[in-house]
VEXDREN-2710 file (C-alpha; in Angstrom, 1 decimal):
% VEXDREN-2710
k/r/px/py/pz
1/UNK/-18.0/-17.5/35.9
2/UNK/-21.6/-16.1/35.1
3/UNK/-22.0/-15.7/38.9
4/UNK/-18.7/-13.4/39.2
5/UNK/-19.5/-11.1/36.4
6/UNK/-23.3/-11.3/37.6
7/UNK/-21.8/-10.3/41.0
8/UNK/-19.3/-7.5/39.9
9/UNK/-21.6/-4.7/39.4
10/UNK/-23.1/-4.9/43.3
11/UNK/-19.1/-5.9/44.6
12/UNK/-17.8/-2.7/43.0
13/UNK/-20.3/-0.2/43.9
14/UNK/-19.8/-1.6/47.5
15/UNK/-15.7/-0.3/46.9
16/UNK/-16.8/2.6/45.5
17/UNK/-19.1/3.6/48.3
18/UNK/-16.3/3.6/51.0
19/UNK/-13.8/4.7/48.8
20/UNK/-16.5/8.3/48.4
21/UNK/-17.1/8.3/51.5
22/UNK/-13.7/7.5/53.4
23/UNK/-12.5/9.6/50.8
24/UNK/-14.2/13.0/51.0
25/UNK/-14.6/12.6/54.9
26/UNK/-10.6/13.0/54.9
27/UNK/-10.9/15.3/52.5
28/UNK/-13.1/17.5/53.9
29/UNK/-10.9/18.4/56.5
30/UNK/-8.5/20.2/54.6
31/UNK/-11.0/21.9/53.1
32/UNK/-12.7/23.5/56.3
33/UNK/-13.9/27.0/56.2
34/UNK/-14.3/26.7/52.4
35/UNK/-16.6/24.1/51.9
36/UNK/-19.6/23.4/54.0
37/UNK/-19.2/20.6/56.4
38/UNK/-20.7/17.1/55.3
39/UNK/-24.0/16.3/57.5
40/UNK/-26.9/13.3/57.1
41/UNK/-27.8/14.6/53.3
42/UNK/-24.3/14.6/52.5
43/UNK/-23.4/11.3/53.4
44/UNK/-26.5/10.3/51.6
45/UNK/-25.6/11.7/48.0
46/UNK/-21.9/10.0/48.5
47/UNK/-23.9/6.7/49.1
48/UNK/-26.6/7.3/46.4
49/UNK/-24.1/7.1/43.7
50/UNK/-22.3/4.5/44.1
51/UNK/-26.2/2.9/44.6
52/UNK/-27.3/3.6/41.4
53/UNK/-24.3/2.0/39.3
54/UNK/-25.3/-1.4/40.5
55/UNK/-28.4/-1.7/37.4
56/UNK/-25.2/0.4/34.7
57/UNK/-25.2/-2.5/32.7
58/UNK/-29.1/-2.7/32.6
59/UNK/-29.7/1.0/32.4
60/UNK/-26.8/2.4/31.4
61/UNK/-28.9/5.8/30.3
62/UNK/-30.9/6.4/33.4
63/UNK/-28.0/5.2/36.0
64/UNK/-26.0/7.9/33.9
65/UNK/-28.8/10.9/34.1
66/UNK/-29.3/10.3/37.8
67/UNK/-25.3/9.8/38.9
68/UNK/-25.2/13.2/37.3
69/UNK/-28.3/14.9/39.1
70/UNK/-26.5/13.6/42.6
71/UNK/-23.5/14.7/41.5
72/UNK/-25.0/18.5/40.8
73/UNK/-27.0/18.5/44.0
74/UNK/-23.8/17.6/45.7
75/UNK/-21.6/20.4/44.0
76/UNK/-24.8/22.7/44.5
77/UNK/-25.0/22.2/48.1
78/UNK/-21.3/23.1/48.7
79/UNK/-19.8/20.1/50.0
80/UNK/-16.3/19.5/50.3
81/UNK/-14.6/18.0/47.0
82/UNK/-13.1/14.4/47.0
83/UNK/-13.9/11.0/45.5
84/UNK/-17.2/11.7/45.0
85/UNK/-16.6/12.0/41.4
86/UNK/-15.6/8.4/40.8
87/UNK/-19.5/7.6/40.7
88/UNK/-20.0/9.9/37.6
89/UNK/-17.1/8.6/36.0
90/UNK/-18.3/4.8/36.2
91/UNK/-21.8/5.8/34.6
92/UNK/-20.2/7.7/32.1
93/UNK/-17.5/5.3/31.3
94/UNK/-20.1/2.3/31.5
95/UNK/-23.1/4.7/29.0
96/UNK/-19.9/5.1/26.3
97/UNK/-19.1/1.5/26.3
98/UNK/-22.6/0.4/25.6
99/UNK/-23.1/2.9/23.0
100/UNK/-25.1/5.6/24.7
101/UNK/-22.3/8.3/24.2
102/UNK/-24.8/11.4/24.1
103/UNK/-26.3/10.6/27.2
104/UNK/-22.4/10.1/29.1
105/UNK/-21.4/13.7/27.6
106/UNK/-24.5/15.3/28.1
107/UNK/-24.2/13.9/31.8
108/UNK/-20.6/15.1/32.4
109/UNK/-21.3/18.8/31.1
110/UNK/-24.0/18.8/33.0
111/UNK/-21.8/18.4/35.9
112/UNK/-19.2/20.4/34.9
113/UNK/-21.7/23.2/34.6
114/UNK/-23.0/22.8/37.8
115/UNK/-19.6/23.5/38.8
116/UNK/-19.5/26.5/36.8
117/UNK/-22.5/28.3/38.0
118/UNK/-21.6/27.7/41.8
119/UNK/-17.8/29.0/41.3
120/UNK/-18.6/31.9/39.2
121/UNK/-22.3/32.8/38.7
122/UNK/-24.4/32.2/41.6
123/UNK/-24.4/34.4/44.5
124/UNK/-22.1/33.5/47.8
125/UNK/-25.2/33.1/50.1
126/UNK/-26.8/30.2/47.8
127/UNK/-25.5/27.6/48.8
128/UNK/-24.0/26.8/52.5
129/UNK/-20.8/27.0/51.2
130/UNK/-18.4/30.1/52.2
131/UNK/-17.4/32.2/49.2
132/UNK/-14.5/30.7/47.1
133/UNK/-11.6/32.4/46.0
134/UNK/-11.2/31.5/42.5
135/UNK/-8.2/29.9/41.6
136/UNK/-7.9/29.9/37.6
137/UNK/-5.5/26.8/37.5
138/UNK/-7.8/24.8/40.1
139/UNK/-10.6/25.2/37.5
140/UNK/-7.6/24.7/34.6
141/UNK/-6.9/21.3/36.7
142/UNK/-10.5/20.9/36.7
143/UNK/-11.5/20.9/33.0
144/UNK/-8.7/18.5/32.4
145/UNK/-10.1/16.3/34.6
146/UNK/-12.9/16.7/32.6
147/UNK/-11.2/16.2/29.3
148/UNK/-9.1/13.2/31.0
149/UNK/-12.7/11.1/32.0
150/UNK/-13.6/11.9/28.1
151/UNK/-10.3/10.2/26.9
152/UNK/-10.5/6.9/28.8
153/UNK/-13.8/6.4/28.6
154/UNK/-13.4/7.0/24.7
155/UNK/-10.4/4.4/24.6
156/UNK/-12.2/2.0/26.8
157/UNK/-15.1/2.2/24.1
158/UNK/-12.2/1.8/21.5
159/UNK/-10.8/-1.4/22.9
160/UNK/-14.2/-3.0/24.0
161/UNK/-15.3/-2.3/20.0
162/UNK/-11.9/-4.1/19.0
163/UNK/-12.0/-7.2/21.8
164/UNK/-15.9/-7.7/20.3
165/UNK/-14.6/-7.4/16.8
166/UNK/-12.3/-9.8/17.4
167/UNK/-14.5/-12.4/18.9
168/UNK/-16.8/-11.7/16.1
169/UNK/-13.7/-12.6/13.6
170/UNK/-12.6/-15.5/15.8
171/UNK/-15.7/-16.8/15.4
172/UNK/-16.8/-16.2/12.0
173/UNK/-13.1/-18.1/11.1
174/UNK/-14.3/-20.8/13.5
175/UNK/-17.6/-21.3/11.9
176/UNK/-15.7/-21.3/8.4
177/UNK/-13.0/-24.3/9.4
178/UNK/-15.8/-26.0/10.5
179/UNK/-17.7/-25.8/7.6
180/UNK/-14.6/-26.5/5.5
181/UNK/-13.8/-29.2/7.5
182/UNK/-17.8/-30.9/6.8
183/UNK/-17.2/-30.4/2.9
184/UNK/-14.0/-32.4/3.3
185/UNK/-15.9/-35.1/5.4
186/UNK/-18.6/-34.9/3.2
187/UNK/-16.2/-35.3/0.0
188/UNK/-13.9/-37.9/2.0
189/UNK/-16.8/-40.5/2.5
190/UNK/-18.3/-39.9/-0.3
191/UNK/-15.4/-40.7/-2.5
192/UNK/-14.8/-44.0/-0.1
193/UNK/-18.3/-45.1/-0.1
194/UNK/-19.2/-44.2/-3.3
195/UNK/-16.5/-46.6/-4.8
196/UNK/-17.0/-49.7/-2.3
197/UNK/-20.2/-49.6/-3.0
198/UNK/-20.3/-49.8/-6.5
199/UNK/-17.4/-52.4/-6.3
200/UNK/-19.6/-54.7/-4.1
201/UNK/-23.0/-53.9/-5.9
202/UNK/-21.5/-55.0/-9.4
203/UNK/-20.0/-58.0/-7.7
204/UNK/-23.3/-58.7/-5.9
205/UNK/-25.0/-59.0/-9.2
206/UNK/-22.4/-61.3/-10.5
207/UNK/-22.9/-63.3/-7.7
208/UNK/-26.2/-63.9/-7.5
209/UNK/-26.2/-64.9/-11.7
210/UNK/-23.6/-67.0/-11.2
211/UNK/-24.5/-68.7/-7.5
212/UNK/-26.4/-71.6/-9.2
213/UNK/-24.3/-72.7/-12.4
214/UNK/-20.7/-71.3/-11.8
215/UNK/-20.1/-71.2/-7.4
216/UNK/-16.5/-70.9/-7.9
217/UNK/-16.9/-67.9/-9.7
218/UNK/-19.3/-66.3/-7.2
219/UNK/-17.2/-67.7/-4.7
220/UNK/-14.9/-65.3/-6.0
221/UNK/-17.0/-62.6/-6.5
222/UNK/-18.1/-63.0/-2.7
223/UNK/-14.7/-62.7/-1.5
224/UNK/-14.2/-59.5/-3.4
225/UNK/-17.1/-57.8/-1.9
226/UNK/-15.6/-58.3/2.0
227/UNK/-12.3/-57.4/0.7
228/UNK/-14.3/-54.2/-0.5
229/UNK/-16.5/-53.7/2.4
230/UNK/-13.8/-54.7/5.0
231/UNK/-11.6/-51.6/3.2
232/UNK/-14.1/-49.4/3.0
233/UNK/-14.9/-50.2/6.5
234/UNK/-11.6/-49.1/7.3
235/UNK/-11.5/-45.8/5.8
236/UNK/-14.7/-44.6/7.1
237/UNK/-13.6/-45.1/10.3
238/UNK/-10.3/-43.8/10.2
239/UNK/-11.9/-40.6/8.7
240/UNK/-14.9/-41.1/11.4
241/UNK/-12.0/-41.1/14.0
242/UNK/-10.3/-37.8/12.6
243/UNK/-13.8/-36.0/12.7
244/UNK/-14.1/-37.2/16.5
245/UNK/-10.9/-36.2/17.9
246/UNK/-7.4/-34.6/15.9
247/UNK/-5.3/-36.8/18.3
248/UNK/-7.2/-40.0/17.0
249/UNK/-4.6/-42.5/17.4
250/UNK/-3.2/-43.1/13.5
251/UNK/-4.1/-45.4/11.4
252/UNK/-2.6/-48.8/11.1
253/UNK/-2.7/-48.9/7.3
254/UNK/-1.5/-46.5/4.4
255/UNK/-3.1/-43.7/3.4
256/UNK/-4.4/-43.6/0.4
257/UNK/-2.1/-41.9/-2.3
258/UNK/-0.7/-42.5/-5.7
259/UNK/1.7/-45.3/-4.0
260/UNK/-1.8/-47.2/-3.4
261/UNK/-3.1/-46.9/-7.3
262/UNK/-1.8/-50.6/-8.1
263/UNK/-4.5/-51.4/-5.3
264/UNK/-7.4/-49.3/-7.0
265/UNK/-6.3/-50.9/-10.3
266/UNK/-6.4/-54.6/-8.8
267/UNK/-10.1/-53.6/-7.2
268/UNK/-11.1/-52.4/-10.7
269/UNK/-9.6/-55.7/-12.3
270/UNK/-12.0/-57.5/-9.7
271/UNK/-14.9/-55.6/-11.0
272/UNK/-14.3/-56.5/-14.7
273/UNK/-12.6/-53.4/-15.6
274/UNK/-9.5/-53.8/-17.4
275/UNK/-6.9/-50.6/-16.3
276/UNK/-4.4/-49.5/-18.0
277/UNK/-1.7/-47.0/-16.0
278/UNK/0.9/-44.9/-17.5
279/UNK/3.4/-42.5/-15.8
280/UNK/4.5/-40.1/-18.4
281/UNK/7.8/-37.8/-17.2
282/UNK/9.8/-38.6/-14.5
283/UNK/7.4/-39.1/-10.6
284/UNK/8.5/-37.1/-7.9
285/UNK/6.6/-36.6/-4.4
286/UNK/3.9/-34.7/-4.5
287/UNK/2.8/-32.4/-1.0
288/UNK/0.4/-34.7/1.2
289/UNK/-2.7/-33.2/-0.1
290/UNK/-2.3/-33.6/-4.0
291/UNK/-1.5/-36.5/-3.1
292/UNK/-4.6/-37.5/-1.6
293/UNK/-6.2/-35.6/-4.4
294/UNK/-4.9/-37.5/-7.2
295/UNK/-6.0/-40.7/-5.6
296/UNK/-9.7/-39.9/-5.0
297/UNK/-9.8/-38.4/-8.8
298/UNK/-8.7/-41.7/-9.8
299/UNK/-10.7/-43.4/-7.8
300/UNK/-14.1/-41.5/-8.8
301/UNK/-13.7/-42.0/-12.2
302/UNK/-12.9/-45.5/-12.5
303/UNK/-15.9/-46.0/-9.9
304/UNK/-18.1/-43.7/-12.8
305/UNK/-17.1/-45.9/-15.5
306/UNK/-18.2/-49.5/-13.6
307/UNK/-21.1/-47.5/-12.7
308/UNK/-21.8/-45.4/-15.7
309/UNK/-20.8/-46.6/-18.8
310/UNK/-20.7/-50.1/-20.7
311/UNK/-16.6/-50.1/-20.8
312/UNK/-14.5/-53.1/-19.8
313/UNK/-11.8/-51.0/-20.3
314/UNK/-10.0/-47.9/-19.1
315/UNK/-6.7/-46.0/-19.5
316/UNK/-5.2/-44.3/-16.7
317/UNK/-2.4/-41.3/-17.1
318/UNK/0.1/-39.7/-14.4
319/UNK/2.2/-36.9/-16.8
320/UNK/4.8/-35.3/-14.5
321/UNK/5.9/-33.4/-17.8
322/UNK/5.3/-30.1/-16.2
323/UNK/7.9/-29.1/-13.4
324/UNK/4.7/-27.6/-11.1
325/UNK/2.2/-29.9/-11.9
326/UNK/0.6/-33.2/-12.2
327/UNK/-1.8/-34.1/-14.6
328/UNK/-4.1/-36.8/-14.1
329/UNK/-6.4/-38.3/-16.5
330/UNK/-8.9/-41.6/-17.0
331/UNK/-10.1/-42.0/-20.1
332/UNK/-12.6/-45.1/-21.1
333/UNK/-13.7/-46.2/-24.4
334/UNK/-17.8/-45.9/-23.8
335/UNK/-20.3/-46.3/-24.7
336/UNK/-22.4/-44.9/-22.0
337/UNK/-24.3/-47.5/-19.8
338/UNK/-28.6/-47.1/-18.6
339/UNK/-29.8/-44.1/-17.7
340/UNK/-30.8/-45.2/-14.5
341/UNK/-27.2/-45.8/-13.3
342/UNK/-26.9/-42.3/-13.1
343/UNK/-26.1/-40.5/-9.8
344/UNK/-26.0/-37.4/-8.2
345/UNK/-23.3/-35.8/-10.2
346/UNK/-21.6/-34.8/-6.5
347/UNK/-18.8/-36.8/-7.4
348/UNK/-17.6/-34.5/-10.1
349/UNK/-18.5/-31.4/-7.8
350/UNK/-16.7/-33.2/-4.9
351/UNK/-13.5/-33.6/-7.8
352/UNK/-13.8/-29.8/-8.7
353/UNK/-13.9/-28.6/-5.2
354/UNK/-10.7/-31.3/-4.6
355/UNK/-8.8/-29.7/-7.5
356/UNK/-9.8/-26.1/-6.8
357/UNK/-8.1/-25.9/-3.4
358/UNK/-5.1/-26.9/-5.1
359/UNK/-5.6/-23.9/-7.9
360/UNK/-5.7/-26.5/-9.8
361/UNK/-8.2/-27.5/-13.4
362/UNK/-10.9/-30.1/-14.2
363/UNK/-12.4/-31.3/-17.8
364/UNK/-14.7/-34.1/-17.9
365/UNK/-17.0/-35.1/-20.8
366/UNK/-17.1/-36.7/-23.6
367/UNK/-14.4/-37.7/-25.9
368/UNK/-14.7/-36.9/-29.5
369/UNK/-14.2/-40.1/-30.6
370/UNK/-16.5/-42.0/-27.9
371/UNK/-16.4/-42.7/-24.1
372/UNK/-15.7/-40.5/-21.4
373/UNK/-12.3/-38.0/-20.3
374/UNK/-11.6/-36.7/-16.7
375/UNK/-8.9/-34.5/-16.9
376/UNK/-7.3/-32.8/-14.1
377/UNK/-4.5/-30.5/-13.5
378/UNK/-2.7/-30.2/-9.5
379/UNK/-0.2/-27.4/-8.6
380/UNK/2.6/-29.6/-6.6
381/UNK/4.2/-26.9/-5.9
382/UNK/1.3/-25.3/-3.7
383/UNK/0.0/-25.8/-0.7
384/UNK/-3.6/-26.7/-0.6
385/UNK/-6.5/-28.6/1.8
386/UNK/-7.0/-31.7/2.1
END
């Protein structure tokens, strides 16, 4: 591809150089007796021309200037008209798409000047050519031709700025879905990892305390951790999978959603954490994304209570009350754990930025009374990422 458009430039100066001079050698004989006959220097101007548009896309300015000084010594030396004009209007059309407009019009008046002086200024014996007989509506037909080179060129400019401010749109939307697409990778894995991993570190710990004087117990405690990590497994790679290639075969198990919070609330029970869920109004199916969206909420904060605070306990609410939306909250009883099982605090960004897309709203803090409220409100009537 590189090597065709590479190619182009010296291909169609080739064309244009027969074309000149096939052209104005058939032209010239119907314009004996009032334009001097073509000889060695003529031939070479119609080949010159053509010559210097192979480097237009690397010098658009000079290839212009000097297409424009063969073109006057051409019209100066009284040659017969033709093609020979298709040079000029390459350079000029090539200077205007690159951006060099002054130097295309200054070129083409230049020429059209030229003209000028040798129909109606200069002497009959200047140049070679017999004295013309001035025909007003030949030089009528000859500043429209003028006029006519200015328009396309000017719409070729035109379309070549919109084709380039396209691509630059095209790929400032690509670079955008892209990036959107990381932050939901990046909020996806998190939410998966972040909650496996405190799952199997908390059962870790009960593990190894209760390895030596209570093996059932860690036996159990064991078996929840590959649950865990055999789940988690699966996730990540189903999301893995998606981020490799959107025709990823699909998965083999559910995706996560509010039909799956009886699993989440079984997980928490295996971590020690008592949850309570309530469905407030009457449940109706929600689009794919809030969906999604209410799970992960759910998920994060029960995963910040068994990581964050001292509760054994926590209350989970689904109120469908309002016809558009779903509210969502997880409340726990506190108090707060050890400072050092703080995170990041990206899993509450990661929640906003879930809720957000959904023009959607999310509280979290602490309660009056004690403990810890996440709070979120989804549009199910909207349309939002995933």
């Amino acid at each position: 591809m590189r090597a065709a458009k590479a190619g182009w430039p010296v291909a169609s100066a080739l064309v244009i150089a027969v074309v000149q001079v096939a052209g104005t050698a058939a032209a010239a004989r119907h314009q004996a007796g009032s334009r001097a006959a073509l000889d060695a220097f003529g031939y070479l101007l119609l080949l010159l021309g053509p010559a210097l548009l192979v480097l237009r896309r690397r010098r658009p300015v000079a290839v212009v200037a000097g297409v424009s000084a063969v073109t006057v010594a051409y019209l100066a030396a009284g040659y017969p008209y033709g093609p020979v004009f298709i040079s000029l209007v390459v350079a000029v059309c090539a200077a205007v798409q690159t951006g060099h407009r002054r130097a295309a019009w200054t070129g083409l008046g230049v020429c059209y000047l030229a003209h000028a002086l040798v129909t109606f200024v200069l002497p009959a014996d200047w140049s070679r050519a017999p004295a013309p007989r001035i025909l007003w509506w030949q030089e009528a037909g000859a500043l429209a031709w003028v006029l006519l080179v200015v328009a396309v060129a000017e719409i070729l400019r035109f379309r070549r700025e919109r084709m380039d401010a396209r691509r630059a749109f095209e790929a400032q939307a690509e670079r955008r879905r892209a990036d959107e697409e990381r932050l939901r990778m990046a909020r996806e894995l998190h939410d998966i990892l972040a909650h496996s991993i405190s799952l199997i570190h908390l059962q870790a710990g009960v593990a190894l305390e209760l390895l030596d004087t209570r093996p059932e117990q860690a036996r159990t405690a064991l078996t929840t951790i590959k649950s865990a990590s055999k789940e988690a497994l699966g996730e990540v790679r189903q999301v893995l999978g998606t981020l490799r290639s959107p025709d990823a075969a699909a998965p083999r198990g559910p995706a996560p959603g509010l039909a799956r919070l009886d699993e989440l609330v079984e997980q928490a029970g295996r971590a020690g954490l008592k949850v309570t869920l309530r469905v407030a109004g009457r449940p109706r199916p929600p689009a794919a994304g809030a969906d999604l969206t209410a799970f992960r909420i759910v998920q994060e904060a029960l995963t910040n209570v068994i990581r964050h605070s001292a509760a054994r306990s926590a209350d989970v609410l689904l109120d469908w009350e309002d016809a558009d939306a779903l509210t969502v909250q997880v409340e726990d009883p506190g108090p707060a754990g050890h400072a050092h099982a703080g995170g990041s605090g990206s899993g509450l960004v990661g929640m906003r930025e879930r809720v957000a897309a959904f023009g959607g709203t999310l509280e979290a803090g602490p309660r009056p009374d004690g403990g810890f409220r996440v709070r979120a409100t989804l549009g199910t009537t909207t349309k939002g990422t995933t």
